[in-house]
N, C-alpha and C positions, 0 to 999 in steps of 0.2 A: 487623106485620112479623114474619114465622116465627111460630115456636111459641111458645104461648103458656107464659110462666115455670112455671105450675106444672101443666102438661101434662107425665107422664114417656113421655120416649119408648119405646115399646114392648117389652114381655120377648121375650129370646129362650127357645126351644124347642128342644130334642133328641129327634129321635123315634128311638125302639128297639124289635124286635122284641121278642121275648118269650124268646129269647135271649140276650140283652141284646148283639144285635150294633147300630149305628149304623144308621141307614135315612136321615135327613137331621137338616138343620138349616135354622131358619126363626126366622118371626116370629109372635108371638101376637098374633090379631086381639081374638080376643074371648071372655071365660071367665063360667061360672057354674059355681055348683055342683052341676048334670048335667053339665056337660062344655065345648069349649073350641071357638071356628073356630083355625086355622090357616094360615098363607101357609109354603108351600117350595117346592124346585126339582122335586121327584119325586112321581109319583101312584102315592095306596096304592090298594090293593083295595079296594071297599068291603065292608065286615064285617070286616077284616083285622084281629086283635088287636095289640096295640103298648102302650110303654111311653111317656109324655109327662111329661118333665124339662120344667118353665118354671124359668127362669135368671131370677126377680125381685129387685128389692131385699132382697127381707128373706130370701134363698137359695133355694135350689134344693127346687122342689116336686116331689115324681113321682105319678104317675097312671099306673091300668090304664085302658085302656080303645078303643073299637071305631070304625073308620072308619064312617061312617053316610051321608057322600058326600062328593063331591068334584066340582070344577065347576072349569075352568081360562080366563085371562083372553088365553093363547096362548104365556105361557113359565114361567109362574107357575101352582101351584094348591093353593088354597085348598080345607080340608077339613072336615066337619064331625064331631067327636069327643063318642063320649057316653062320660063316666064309668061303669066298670065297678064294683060295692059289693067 
């Protein structure tokens, strides 16, 4: 029944240009350390550089780094991000 107790639900994300203007806000699918999937409402470019805030328990991490693609499920889309060094 639901989720299981000590499953945390998901970090959120802030994605920002290199500006540091807002571009969206989403959910983090999935991260290592080359980089992260992504789920938001808006599709970036791919190669597009950006800044990625995940909003986790233990605070707010930021990351550079480059849209590599992006694949949509028909109102949602999901991206793939590689960490910039």
């Amino acid at each position: 029944m639901g989720r299981d107790a000590q499953e945390a639900p998901p970090a959120s994300v802030q994605v920002r240009d290199t500006q540091e203007r807002l571009l969206a806000v989403g959910t983090l699918v999935d991260a290592d350390t080359g980089g992260a999937q992504i789920e938001i409402d808006t599709a970036l470019g791919q190669g597009q550089l950006v800044v990625l805030t995940v909003l986790g328990a233990a605070g707010p991490e930021r990351f550079q780094a480059e849209v590599r693609w992006v694949s949509s499920d028909g109102c949602r889309f999901v991206h793939g991000l590689r960490f910039r060094k």
